[in-house]
C-alpha positions in Angstrom: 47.9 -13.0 34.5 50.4 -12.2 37.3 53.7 -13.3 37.5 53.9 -13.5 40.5 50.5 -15.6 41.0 52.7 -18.3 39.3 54.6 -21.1 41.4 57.8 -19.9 40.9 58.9 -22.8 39.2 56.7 -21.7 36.3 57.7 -18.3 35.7 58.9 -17.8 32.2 62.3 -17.0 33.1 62.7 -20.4 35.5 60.9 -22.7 32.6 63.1 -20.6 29.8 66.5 -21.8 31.8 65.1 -24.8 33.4 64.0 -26.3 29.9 65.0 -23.4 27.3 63.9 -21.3 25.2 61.5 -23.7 22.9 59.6 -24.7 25.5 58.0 -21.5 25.7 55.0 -20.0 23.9 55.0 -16.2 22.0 53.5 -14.4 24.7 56.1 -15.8 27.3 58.9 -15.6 24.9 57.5 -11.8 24.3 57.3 -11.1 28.2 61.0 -12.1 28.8 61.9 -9.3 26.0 59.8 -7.0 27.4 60.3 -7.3 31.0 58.5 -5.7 33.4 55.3 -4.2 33.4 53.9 -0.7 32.9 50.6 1.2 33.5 49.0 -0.3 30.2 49.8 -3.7 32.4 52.2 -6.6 33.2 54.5 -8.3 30.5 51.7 -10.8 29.6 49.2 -8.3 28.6 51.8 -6.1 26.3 52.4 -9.8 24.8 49.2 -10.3 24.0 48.2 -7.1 22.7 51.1 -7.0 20.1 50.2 -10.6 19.0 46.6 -9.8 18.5 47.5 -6.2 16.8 49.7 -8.0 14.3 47.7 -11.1 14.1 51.4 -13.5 14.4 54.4 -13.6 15.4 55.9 -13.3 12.1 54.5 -10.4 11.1 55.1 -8.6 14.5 58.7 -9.1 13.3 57.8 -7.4 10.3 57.0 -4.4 12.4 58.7 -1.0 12.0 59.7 0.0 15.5 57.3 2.7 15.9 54.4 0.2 14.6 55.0 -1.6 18.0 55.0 1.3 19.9 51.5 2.4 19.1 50.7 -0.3 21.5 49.6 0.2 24.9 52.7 0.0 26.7 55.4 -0.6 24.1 57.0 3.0 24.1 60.3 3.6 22.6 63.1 1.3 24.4 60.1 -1.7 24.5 60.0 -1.5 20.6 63.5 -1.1 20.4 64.5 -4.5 22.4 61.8 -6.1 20.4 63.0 -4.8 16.8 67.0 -6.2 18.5 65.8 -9.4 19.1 63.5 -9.8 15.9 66.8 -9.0 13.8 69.5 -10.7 16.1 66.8 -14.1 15.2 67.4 -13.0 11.6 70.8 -13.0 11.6 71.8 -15.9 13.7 69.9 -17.9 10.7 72.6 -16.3 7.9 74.8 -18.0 6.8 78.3 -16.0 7.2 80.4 -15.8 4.4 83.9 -15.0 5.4 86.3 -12.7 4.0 87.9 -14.6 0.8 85.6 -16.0 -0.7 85.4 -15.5 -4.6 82.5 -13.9 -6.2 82.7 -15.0 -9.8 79.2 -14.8 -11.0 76.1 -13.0 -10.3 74.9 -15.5 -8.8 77.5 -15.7 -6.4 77.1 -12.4 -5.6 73.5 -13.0 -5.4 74.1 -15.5 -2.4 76.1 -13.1 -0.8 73.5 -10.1 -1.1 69.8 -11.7 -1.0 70.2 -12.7 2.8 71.1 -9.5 4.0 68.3 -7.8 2.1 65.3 -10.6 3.1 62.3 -8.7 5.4 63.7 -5.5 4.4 60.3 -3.2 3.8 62.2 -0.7 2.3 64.5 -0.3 0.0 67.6 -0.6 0.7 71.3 -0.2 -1.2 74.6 -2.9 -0.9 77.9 -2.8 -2.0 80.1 -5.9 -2.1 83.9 -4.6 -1.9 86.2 -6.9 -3.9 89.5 -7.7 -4.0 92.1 -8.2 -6.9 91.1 -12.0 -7.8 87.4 -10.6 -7.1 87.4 -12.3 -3.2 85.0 -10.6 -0.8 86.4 -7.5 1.7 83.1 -6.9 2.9 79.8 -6.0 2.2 78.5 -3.1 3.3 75.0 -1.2 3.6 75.1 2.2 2.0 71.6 3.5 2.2 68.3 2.5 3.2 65.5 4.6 1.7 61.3 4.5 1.4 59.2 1.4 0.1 60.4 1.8 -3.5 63.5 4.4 -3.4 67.0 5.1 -1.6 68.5 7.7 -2.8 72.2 7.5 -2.4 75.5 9.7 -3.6 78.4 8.3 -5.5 81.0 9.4 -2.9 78.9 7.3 -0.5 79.4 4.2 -2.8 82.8 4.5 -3.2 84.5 5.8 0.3 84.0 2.1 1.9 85.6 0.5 -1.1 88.6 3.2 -1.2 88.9 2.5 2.9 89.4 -1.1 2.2 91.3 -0.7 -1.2 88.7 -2.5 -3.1 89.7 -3.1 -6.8 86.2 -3.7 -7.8 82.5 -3.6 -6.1 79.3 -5.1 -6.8 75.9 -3.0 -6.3 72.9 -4.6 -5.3 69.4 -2.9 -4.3 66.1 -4.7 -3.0 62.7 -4.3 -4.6 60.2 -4.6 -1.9 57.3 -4.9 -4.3 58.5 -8.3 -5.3 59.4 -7.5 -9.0 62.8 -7.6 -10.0 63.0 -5.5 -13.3 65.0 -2.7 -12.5 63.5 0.5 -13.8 65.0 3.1 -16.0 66.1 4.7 -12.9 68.6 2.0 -11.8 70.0 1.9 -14.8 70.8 5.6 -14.8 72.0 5.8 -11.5 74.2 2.3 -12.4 75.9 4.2 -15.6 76.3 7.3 -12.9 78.1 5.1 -10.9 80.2 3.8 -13.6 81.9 6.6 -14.7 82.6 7.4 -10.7 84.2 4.3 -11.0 86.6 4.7 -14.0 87.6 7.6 -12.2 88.8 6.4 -9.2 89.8 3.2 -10.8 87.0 1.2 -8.8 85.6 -0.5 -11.2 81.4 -1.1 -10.9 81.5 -4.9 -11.9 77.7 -5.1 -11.8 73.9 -3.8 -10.1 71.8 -6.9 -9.0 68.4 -6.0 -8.3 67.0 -8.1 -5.8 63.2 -9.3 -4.9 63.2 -12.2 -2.4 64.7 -15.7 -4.4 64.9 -14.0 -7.4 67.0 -11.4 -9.1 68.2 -9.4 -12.2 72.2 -8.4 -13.6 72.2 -5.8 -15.4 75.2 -6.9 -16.6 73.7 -10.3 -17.7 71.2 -8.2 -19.2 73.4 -6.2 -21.2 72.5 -2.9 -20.0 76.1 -2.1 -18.4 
């Protein structure tokens, strides 16, 4: 379909701001995004090619960006905008939690945590900096690794809790394979982290590990 074979008055961008966003389907919301066309074709046909590679819209958000761009016409800065919007949609459904408040449980800290690490595909490492009376400074995204490891340092850990003079932090990490139990390897890298903290008189408070609604403390679990 042209766009220009269209009345004017029902061209995606007219209906979009004429009657909004929700009164448009995937492939015109995917054609605004996109823009205009390319030698694979116009806006409408890259729409409907990524919807019928992916099979949905929801798993086209899903996509890594350079999944998307081994469609016909989706190169680099296409997959880019798309990946923007798919995560900016993400977001805008979070619910912010602003500086101050207290985290005095794990599952506090779970609330906090879980949102920022829903969709991730990859593993991925957060830190929640905490204040004196254990009130959230900020959270922060260390490292973002493979489908079942991110590797991270300790001084990477604790620089953005020394920049906001952070008296304690929280770890959390996502497991992508939808099990919580953390693995030997957590632990280890938890008690590493530890004695970093001692150190530098930051204490490690605890290391949730995270799989969609549910989640572990190792320090509920007694293995801090």
């Amino acid at each position: 379909m042209r766009i220009d074979a269209l009345p004017e008055g029902e061209r995606p961008r007219e209906r979009c701001l004429r009657l909004g966003p929700q009164a448009l389907s995937a492939s015109e919301l995917l054609h605004l995004v996109l823009g205009g066309g390319s030698s694979a074709g116009n806006g409408f046909t890259m729409a409907n090619s990524l919807l019928q590679r992916f099979g949905s819209l929801w798993a086209l958000g899903q996509a890594a960006p350079a999944e998307m761009s081994c469609v016909p016409g989706i190169a680099h800065a296409r997959s880019a905008a798309l990946s923007a919007a798919f995560e900016l949609g993400r977001r805008a459904r979070r619910r912010v939690s602003p500086p101050g408040q207290i985290v005095a449980s794990p599952a506090d800290a779970a609330a906090l945590l879980g949102p920022a690490l829903e969709n991730l595909q990859q593993e991925a490492i957060l830190v929640l900096h905490l204040g004196g009376r254990h009130q959230l400074l900020r959270l922060q995204l260390v490292a973002l690794g493979s489908l079942n490891a991110a590797a991270v340092e300790p001084r990477e850990i604790f620089r953005g809790a020394i920049a906001v003079a952070a008296k304690a932090i929280v770890l959390a990490h996502n497991h992508p394979s939808g099990s919580p139990e953390p693995s030997e390897d957590d632990v280890r890298l938890t008690h590493r982290l530890q004695e970093c903290g001692r150190t530098l008189g930051v204490p490690v408070l605890d290391h949730l590990v995270i799989a969609g609604e549910r989640f572990v403390s190792l320090e509920e679990r007694g293995l801090l």
